[in-house]
C-alpha positions in Angstrom: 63.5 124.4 99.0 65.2 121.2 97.3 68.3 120.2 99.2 71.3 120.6 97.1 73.0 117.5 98.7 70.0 115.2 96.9 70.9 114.6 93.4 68.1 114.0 91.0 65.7 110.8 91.3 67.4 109.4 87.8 66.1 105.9 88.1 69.8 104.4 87.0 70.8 100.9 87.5 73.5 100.2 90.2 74.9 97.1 91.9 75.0 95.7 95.6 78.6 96.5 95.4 78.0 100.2 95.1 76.5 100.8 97.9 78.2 97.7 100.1 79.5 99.3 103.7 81.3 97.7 106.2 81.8 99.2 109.8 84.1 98.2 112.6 83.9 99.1 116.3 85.8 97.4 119.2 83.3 96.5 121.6 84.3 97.5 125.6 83.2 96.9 128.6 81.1 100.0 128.6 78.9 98.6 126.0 78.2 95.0 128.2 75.0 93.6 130.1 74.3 92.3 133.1 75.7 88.9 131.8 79.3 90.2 130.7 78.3 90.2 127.0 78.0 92.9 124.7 74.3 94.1 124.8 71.8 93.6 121.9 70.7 97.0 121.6 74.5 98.2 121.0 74.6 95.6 117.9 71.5 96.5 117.0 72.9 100.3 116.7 75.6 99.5 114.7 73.1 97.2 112.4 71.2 100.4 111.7 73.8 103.1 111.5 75.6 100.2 108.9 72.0 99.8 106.8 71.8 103.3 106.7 74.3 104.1 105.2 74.1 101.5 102.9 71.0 102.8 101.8 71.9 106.0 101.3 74.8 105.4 99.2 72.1 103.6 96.8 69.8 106.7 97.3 72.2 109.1 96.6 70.9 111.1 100.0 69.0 110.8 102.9 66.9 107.6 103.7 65.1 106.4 107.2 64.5 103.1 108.8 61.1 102.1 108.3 61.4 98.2 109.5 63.5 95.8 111.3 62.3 93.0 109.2 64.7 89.7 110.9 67.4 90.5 113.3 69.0 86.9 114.4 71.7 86.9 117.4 73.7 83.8 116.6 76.7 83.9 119.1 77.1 86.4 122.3 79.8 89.2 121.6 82.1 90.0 124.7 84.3 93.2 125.1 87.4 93.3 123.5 85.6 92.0 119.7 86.2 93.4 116.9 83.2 93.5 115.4 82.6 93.8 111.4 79.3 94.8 110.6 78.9 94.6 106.7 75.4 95.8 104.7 74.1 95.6 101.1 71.5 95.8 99.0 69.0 93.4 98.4 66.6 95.2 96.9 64.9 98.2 95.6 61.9 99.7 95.0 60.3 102.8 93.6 61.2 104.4 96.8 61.7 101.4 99.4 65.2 99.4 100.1 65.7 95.8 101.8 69.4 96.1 103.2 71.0 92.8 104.3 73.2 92.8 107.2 76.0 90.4 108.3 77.8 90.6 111.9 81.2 89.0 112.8 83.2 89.3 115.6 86.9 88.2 116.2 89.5 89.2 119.2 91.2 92.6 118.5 94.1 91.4 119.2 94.2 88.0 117.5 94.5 86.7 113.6 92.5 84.1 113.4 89.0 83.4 112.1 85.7 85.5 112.7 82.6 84.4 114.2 79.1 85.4 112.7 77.5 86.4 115.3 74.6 88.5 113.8 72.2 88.9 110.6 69.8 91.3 109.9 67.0 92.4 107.1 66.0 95.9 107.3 63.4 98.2 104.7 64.6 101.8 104.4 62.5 104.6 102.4 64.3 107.8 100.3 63.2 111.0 101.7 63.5 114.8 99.9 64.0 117.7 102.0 60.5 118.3 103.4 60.4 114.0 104.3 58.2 112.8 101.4 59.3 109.3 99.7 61.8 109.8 96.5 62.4 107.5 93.8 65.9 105.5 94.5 67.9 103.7 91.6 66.8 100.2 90.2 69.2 97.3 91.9 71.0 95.2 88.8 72.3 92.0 90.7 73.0 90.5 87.3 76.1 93.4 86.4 79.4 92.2 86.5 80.5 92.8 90.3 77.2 92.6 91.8 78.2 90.3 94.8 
């Protein structure tokens, strides 16, 4: 049985900017390692759940992680962050997505400027009801409003 939330594997063009999410979470001190910074595996988390739903904007429905392809910690996050987790698409395939991931983290209770602290690359694949690959939209970088 199709799922009704899917719409139909029309190989359209879209742009990075239609699918472009950005999350933010205040890190705590319930999310810290032994070293009083934020622990990798919680940014990681929010890298994925950002990717994700990057990608399945651009699929128009479900898609799964398949690969972490670079994940780069570039400054140590502490509790009280703001972090800004931003993801786009880089490319597509037939079926495949690369999402590109960007980290930043600032004080959330400060103006001022904020750190990157974080990239990532990550491959997702379109899924139909029963979990079989689907054809996802071709990515135009060239359209007007692409980055």
């Amino acid at each position: 049985m199709a799922d009704p939330t899917v719409t139909s594997p029309a190989r359209t063009l879209k742009t990075p900017n239609d699918s472009r999410v950005v999350l933010a979470h205040i890190m705590s001190e319930h999310d810290t390692n032994l070293y009083g910074t934020i622990h990798g595996g919680v940014v990681m988390k929010l890298i994925d759940d950002a990717a994700a739903a990057a990608a399945g904007r651009h699929a128009d429905g479900p898609a799964v992680t398949v690969s972490v392809d670079r994940m780069t910690f570039l400054s140590p996050v502490r509790a009280g962050d703001l972090l800004s987790v931003e993801a786009g698409l880089e490319r597509a395939g037939r079926t495949s997505m690369t999402v590109g991931v960007r980290v930043t983290a600032e004080r959330w209770n400060h103006s001022g400027p904020a750190t990157e602290v974080a990239t990532a690359f990550l491959t997702f694949v379109a899924i139909d009801a029963e979990g079989a690959p689907r054809p996802v939209p071709a990515l135009d970088v060239s359209l007007p409003g692409s980055s």
